[in-house]
C-alpha positions as CSV (number, residue, x, y, z in Angstrom):
1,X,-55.5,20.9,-1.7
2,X,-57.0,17.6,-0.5
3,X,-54.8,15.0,0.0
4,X,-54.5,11.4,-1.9
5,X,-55.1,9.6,1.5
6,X,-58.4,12.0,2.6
7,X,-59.7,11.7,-0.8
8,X,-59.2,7.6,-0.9
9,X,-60.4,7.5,2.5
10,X,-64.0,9.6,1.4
11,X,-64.3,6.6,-1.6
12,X,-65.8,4.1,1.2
13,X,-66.5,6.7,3.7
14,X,-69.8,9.0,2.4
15,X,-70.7,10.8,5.9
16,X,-67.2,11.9,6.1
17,X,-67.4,13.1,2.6
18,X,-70.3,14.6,3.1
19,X,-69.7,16.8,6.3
20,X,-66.3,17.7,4.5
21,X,-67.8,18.7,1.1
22,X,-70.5,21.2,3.7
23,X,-67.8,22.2,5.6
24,X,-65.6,23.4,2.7
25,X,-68.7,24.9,1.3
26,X,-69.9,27.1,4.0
27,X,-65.9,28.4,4.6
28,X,-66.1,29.2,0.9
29,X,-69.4,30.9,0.6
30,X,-70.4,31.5,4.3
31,X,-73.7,29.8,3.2
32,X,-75.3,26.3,3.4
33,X,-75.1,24.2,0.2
34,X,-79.1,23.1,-0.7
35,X,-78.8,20.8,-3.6
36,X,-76.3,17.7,-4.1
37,X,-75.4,15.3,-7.1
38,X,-72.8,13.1,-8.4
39,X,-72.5,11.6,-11.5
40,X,-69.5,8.4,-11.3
41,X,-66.1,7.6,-13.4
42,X,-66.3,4.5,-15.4
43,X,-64.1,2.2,-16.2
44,X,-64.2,-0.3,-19.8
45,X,-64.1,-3.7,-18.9
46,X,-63.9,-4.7,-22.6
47,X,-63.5,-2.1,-25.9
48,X,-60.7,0.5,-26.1
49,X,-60.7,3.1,-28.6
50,X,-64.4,1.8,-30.0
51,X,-66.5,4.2,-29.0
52,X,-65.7,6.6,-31.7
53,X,-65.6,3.9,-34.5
54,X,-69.1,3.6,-33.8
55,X,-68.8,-0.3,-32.3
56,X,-69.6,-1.9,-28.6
57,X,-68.1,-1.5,-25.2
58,X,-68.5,-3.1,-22.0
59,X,-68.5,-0.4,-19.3
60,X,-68.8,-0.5,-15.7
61,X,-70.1,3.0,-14.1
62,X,-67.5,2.8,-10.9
63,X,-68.4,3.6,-7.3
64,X,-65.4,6.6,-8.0
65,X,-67.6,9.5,-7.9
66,X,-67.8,12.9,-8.3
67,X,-69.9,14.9,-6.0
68,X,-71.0,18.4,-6.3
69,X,-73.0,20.8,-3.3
70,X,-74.4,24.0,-4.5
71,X,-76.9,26.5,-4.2
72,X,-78.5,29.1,-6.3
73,X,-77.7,32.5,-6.9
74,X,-79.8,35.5,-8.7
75,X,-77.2,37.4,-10.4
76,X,-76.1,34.8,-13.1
77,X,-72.7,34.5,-11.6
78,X,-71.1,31.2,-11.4
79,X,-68.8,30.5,-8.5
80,X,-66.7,27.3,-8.6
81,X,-64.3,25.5,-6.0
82,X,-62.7,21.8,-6.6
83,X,-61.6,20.9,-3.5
84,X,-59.2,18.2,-5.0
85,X,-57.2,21.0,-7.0
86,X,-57.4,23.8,-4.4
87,X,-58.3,25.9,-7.1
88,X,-61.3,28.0,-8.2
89,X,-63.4,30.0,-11.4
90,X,-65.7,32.3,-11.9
91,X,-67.1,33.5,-14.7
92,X,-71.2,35.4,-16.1
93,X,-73.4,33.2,-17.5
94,X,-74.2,36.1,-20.5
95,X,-70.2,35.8,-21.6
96,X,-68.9,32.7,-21.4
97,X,-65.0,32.7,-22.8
98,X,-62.2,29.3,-22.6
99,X,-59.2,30.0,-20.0
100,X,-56.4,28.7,-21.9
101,X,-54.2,28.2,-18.7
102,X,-56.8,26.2,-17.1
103,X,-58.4,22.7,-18.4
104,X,-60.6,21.9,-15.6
105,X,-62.6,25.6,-15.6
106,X,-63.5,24.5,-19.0
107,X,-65.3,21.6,-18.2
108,X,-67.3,23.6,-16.2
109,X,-67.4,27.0,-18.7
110,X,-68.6,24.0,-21.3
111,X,-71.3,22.5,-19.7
112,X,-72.7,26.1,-18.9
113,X,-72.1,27.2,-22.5
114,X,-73.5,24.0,-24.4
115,X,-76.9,24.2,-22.3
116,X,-77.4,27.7,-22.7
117,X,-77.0,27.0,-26.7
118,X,-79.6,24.3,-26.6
119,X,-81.6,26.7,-24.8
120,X,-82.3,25.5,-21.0
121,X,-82.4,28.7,-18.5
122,X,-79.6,28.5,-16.1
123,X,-79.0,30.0,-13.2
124,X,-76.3,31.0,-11.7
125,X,-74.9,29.0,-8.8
126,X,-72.1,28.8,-5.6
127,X,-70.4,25.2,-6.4
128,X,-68.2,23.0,-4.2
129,X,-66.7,19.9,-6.0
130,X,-65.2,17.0,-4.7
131,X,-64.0,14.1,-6.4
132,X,-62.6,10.6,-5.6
133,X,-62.0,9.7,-9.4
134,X,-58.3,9.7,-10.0
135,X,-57.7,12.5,-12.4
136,X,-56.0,12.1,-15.7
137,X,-56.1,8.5,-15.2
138,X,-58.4,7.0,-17.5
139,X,-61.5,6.7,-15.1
140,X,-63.2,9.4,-16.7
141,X,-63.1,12.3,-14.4
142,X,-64.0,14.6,-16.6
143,X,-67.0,13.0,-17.7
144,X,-67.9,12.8,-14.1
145,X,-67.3,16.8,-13.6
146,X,-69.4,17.1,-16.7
147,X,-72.5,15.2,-16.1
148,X,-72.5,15.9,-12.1
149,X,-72.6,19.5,-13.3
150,X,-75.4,19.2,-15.8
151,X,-77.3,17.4,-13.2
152,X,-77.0,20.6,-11.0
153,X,-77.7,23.3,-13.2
154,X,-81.0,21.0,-13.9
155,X,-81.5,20.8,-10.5
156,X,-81.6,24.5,-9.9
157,X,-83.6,25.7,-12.9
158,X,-86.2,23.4,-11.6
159,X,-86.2,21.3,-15.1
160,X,-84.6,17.7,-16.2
161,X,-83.2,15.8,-18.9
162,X,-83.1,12.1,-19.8
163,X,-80.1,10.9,-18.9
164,X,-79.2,10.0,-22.7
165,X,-79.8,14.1,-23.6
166,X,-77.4,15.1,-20.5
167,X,-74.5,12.6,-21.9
168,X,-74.8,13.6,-25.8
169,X,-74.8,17.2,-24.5
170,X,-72.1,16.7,-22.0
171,X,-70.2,15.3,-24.5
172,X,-71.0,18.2,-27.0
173,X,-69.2,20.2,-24.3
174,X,-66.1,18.5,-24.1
175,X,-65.9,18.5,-28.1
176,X,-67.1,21.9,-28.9
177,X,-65.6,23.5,-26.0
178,X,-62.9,21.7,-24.3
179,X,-61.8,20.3,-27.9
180,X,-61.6,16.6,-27.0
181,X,-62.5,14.6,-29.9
182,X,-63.9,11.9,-27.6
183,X,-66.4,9.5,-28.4
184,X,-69.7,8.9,-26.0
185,X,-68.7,6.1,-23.8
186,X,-67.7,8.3,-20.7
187,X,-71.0,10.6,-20.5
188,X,-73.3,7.9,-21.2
189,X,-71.2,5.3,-18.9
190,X,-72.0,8.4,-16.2
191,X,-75.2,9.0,-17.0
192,X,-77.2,5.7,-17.6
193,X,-75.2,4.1,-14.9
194,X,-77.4,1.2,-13.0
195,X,-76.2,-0.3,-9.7
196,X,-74.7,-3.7,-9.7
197,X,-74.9,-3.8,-13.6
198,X,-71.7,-3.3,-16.2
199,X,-73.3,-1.3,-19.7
200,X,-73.1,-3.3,-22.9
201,X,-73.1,-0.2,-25.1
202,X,-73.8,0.0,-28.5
203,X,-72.1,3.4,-29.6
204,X,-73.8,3.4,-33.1
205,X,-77.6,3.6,-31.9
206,X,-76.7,4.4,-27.9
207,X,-78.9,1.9,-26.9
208,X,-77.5,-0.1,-23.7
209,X,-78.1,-3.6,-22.4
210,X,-77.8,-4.4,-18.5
211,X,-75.1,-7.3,-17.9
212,X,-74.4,-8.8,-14.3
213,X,-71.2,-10.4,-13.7
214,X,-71.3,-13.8,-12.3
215,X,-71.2,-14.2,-8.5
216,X,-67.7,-14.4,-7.3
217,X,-66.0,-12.1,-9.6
218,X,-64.3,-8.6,-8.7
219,X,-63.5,-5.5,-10.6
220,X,-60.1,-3.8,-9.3
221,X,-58.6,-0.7,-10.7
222,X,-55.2,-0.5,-10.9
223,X,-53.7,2.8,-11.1
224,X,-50.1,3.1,-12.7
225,X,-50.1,6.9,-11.2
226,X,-48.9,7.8,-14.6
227,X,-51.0,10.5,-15.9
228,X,-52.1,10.4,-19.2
229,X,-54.2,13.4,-21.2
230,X,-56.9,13.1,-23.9
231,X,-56.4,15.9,-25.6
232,X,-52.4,14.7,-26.7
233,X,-51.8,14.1,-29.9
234,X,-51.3,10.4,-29.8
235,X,-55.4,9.7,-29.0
236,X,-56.2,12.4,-32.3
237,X,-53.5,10.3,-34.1
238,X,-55.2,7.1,-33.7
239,X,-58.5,8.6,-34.4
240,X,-57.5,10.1,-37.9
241,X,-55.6,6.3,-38.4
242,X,-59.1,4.9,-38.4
243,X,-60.7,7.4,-40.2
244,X,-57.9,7.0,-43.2
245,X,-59.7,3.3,-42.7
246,X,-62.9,3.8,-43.5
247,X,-62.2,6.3,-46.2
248,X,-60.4,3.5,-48.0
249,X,-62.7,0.7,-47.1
250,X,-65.8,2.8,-48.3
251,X,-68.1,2.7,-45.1
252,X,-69.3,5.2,-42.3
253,X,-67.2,3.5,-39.4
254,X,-65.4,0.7,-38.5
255,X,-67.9,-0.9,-37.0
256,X,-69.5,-2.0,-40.6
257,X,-65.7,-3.9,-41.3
258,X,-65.7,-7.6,-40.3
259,X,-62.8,-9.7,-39.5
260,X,-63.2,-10.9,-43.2
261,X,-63.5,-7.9,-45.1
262,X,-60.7,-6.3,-43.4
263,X,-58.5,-9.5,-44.5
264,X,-59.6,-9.5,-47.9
265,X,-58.6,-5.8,-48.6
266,X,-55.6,-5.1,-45.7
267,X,-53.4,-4.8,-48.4
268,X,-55.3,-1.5,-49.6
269,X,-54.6,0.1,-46.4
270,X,-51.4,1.5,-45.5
271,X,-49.8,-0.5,-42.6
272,X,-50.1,1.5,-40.0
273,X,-54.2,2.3,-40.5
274,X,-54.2,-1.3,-41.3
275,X,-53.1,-2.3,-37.6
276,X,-55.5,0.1,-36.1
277,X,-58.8,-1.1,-37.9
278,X,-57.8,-5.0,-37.0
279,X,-57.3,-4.4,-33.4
280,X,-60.9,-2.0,-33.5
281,X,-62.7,-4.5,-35.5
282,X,-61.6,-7.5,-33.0
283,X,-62.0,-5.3,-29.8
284,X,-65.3,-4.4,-30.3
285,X,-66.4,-8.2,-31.1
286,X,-64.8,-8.7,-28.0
287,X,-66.9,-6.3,-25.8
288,X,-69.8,-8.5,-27.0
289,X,-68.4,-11.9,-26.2
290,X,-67.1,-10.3,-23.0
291,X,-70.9,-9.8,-21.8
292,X,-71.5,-13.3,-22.2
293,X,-69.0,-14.8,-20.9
294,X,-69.0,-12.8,-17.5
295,X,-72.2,-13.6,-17.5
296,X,-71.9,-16.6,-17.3
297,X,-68.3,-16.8,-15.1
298,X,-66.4,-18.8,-17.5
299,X,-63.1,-17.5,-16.7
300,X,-60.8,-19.2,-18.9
301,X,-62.7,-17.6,-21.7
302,X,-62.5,-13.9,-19.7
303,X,-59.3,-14.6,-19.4
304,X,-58.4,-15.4,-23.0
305,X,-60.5,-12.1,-24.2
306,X,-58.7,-9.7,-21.9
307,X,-55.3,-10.8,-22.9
308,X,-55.9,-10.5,-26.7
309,X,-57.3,-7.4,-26.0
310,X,-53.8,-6.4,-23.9
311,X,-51.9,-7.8,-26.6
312,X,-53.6,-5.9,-29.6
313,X,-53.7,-2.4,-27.5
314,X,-49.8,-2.9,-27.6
315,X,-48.7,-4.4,-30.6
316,X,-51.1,-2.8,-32.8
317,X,-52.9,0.4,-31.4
318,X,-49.6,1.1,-29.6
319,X,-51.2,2.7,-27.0
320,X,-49.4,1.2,-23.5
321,X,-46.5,2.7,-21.8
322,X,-43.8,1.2,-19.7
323,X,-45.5,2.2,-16.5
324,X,-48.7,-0.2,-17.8
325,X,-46.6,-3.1,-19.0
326,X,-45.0,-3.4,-15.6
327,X,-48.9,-2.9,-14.1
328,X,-49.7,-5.6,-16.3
329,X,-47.0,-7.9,-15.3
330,X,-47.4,-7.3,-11.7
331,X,-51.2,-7.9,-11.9
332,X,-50.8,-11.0,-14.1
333,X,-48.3,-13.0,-11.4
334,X,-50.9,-11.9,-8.0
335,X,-52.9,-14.5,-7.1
336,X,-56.6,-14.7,-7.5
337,X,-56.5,-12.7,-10.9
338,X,-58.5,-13.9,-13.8
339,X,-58.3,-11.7,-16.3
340,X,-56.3,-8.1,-16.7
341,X,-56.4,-5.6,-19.7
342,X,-55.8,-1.5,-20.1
343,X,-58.1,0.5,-19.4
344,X,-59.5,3.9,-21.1
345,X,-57.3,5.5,-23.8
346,X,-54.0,3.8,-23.0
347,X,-50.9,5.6,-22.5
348,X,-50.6,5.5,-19.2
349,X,-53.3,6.0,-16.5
350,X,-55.1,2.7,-14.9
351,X,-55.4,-0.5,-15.7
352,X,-58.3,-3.3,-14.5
353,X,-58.2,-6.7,-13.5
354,X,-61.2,-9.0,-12.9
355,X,-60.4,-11.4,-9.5
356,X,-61.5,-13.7,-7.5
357,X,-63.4,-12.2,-5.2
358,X,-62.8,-14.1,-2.2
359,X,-58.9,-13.5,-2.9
360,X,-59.0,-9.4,-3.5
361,X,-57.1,-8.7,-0.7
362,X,-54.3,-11.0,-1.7
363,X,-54.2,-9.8,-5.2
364,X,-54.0,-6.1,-4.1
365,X,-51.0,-6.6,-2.1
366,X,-49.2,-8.6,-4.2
367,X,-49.7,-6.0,-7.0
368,X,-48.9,-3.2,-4.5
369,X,-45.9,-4.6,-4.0
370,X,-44.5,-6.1,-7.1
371,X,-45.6,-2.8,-9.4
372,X,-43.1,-1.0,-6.7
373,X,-40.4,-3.6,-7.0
374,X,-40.5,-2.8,-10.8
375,X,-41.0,1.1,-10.8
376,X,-40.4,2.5,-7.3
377,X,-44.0,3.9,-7.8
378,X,-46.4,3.3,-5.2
379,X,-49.5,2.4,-7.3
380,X,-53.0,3.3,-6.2
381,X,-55.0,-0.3,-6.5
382,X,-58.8,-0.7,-4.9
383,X,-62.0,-2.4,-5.8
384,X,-64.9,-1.1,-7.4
385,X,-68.6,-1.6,-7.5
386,X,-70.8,-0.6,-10.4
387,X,-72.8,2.2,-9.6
388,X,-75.7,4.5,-10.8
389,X,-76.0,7.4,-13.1
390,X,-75.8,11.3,-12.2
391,X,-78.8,11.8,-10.0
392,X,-79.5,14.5,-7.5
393,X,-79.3,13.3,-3.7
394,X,-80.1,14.8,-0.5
395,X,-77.1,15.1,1.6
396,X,-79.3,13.9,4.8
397,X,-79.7,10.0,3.7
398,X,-75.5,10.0,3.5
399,X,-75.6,11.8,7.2
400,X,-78.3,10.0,9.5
């Protein structure tokens, strides 16, 4: 298995990655890998939990990655490896079946299964995956193992997609298949990525707007190292919560409830589905007001938005832990910080902050070292950049 240090140290260094990811592939398949992609994790800068009530989030593609090398094989076999797990699948593209035991052969199995079902020819394929996108930790790895796949299999039936058709059937895969309920924010966060730009997304129409962060301000992820899983029963919870909403407020999704309607008829709603649509129908305002004011680097007013939105993901989603309250109070006293939130579904996982740029180094060791005072957890915390969509590369431009 790859270790946590090689793995962090392949985030900033690609021709190390690179030579590693060929290496591992020739000792697996005594063969040369000819065809590379990645697709990236994502992180939500602003909207928890809106994607599937149909509303806005502010989503920064992250330059986490995860990198597949392949090459093609005739006898519609597929031959897997993840390098980060140590652990491999293989399965016939003319009888796909779930593995029970094993959740990340699934993401694969899916992606295979749901393309064949739409119709595009596949072939079968030797695979080497690497990946420096924390898994299980809210970053969206499996989104990245998704679309990166897609991207392949295109790649070696010689055919494309738009990058909005490879997320909505990535994310067929992972609710068909996988049976995660989830909504479209991590496939299209992977797949209509642009460099140097957080995605305002509207999750009702999928249309996307381009928003660059003012000059001076820094993105850090701030992993907790407590894992958290999708497919638990809390996330399905608060999904069927907001559904019991809408039902009793009479419209499609949340996203058609304004702050006023939602006070004039709270008292309809039991209390519990009543928290959950407030905090929804003020979180996915705030992913819009979000844009505009990183946009335009008023940071008292980022700073206001991310600490309502802390504030409502606790006291009335109920989705943070103990390990992220202690994250959140460690990031809140470093210097340099602006504004600090959750991040992805909550319970557990990582956390962001937006800094200062010219103080980042201060404010990761200061979290670093308060986060262990509190836990005796060493905390993963780095920056990130925004970063493209799945794409196909050519190993050589990472190598010369």
């Amino acid at each position: 298995m790859l270790s946590m240090e090689k793995a962090a140290d392949w985030a900033v260094d690609s021709q190390a990655r690179a030579e590693g990811v060929a290496a591992c592939f020739r000792e697996r398949f005594a063969s040369e890998p000819k065809l590379w992609a990645r697709a990236p994790g994502r992180v939500d800068l602003m909207g928890s939990h809106t994607d599937y009530n149909l509303g806005f989030v502010l989503t920064l593609p992250i330059s986490r990655d995860t990198w597949i090398a392949a090459r093609r094989r005739d006898d519609g076999i597929v031959r897997v490896h993840s390098m980060n797990l140590d652990a491999a699948d293989e399965f016939r593209l003319d009888g796909i079946d779930s593995i029970s035991e094993s959740r990340w052969c699934n993401y694969v199995r899916g992606v295979a299964a749901t393309m064949q079902d739409e119709g595009l020819a596949l072939t079968g394929c030797d695979a080497m995956i690497h990946s420096t996108v924390p898994l299980e930790s809210g970053l969206s790895s499996s989104a990245a193992l998704e679309c990166a796949l897609a991207t392949v299999f295109a790649g070696l039936g010689g055919w494309s997609l738009t990058p909005e058709r490879k997320a909505l059937l990535c994310q067929k895969a992972e609710n068909e298949f996988v049976g995660v309920k989830c909504g479209i924010l991590d496939q299209y966060s992977s797949c209509l990525g642009r460099e140097g730009c957080a995605l305002l997304l509207d999750c009702r129409d999928l249309s996307t707007r381009a928003v660059r962060m003012a000059e001076g301000i820094r993105v850090v992820v701030c992993n907790t190292m407590s894992q958290r899983r999708l497919s638990g029963g809390e996330y399905a919870q608060r999904r069927s919560e907001c559904e019991q909403g809408t039902a009793v407020l009479g419209v499609s999704a949340l996203r058609d409830v304004t702050p006023e309607i939602l006070a004039a008829r709270r008292h309809e709603l039991p209390e519990r589905a009543a928290r959950r649509c407030e905090f929804i129908v003020a979180e996915s305002a705030r992913a819009e007001s979000l844009a505009r004011v990183l946009a335009a680097g008023d940071r008292p007013a980022v700073a206001r938005l991310c600490a309502e939105s802390f504030v409502g993901a606790r006291d009335l989603y109920e989705i943070c832990s103990p390990a992220m309250a202690a994250m959140m109070d460690a990031m809140l006293a470093a210097p340099g910080v602006i504004g600090a939130r959750q991040a992805g579904a909550g319970f557990g996982g990582c956390m962001v902050a937006l800094v200062d740029a010219a103080r980042t180094d201060a404010f990761r060791a200061a979290v670093l070292d308060a986060y262990y005072s509190a836990t005796q957890v060493r905390p993963e915390i780095y920056p990130v950049e925004a970063a493209p969509g799945a794409e196909l590369f050519d190993k050589e431009e990472i190598t010369k």
